[in-house]
TILOBA-991379 format. One line per field, with one value per residue (C-alpha): residue number from 1; residue in one letter; x, y, z. Coordinates in steps of 0.001 Angstrom, whole numbers. Example, Ala and Ser with C-alpha at 12.3 -4.5 7.8 and 13.67 -1.06 7.14 Angstrom:
roza: [1_2]
figu: [A_S]
east: [12300_13670]
north: [-4500_-1060]
up: [7800_7140]
//
This chain:
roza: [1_2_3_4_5_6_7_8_9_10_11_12_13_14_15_16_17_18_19_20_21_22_23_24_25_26_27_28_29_30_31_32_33_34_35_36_37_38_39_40_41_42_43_44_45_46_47_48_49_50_51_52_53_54_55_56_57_58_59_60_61_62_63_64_65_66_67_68_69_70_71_72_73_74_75_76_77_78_79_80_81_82_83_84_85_86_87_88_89_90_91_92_93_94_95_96_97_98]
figu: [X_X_X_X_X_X_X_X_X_X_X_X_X_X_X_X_X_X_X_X_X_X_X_X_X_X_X_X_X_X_X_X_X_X_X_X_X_X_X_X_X_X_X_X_X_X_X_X_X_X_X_X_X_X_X_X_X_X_X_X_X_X_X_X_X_X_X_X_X_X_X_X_X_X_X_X_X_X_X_X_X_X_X_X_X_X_X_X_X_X_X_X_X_X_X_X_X_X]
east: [-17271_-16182_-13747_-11331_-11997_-10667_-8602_-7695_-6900_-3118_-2266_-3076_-170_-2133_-4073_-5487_-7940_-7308_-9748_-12916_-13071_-11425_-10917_-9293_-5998_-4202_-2825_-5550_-8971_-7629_-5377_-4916_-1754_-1365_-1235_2655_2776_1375_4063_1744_-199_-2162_-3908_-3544_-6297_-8064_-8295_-6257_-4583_-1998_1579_2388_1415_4388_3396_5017_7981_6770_6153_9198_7932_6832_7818_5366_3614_1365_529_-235_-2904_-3953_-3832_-1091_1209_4336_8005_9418_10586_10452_13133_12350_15416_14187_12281_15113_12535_10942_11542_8834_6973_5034_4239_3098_572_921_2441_5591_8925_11990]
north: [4473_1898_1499_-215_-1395_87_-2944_-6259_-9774_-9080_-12587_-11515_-12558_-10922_-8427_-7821_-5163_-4593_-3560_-2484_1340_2087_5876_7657_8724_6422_8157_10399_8616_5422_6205_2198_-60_-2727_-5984_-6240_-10351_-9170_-10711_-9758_-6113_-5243_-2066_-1539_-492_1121_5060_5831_9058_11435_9932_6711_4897_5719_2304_381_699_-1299_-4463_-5992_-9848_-8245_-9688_-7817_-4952_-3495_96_139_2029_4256_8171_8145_11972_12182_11779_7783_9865_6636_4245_1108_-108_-2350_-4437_-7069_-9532_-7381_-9019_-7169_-3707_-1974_1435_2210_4593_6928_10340_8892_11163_10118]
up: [-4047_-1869_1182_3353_6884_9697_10877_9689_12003_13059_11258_7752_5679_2048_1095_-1851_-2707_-6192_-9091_-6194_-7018_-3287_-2933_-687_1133_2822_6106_6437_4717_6229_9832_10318_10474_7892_9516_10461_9122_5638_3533_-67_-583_-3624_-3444_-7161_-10037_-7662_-7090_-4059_-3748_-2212_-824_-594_2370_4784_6708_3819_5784_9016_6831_7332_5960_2865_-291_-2944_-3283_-5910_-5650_-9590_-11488_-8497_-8312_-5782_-6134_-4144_-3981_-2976_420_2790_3471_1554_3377_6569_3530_3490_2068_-1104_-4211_-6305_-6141_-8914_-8246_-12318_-13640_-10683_-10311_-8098_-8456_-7152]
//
């Protein structure tokens, strides 16, 4: 079982975590805000779980997102809308409704 840390440099412009066997629920496991100039997030193959991280919605400068391959369970219930700059997002092999 491995882990995030609790905070990352404000500057961070990518993050990628993918394939590390990170568990956890993001929100509640992990209370942190993503860096706010990530513009690249890849949290998938991993074994997160619950919603989807509600703090998507902050990262204004993101362009891609990969939330892939995790256990993640809940309904799309955020506003993807403030995202102006998202060109790609994979949210596969989850249980995501809506």
């Amino acid at each position: 079982t491995s882990y995030l840390p609790y905070s990352f440099p404000d500057k961070l412009s990518v993050l990628n975590v993918s394939s590390n066997a990170l568990t956890g629920v993001i929100g509640s496991d992990y209370s942190f805000p993503f860096p706010t100039a990530l513009t690249e997030l890849d949290l998938s193959h991993n074994q997160f779980e619950g919603s989807l991280p509600t703090q998507i919605s902050t990262l204004t400068d993101l362009r891609s997102i990969n939330l892939g391959s995790n256990k993640f369970r809940s309904y799309m219930d955020f506003d993807l809308s403030g995202l102006g700059k998202l060109i790609k997002m994979d949210a596969s092999h989850n249980l995501i409704f809506g």
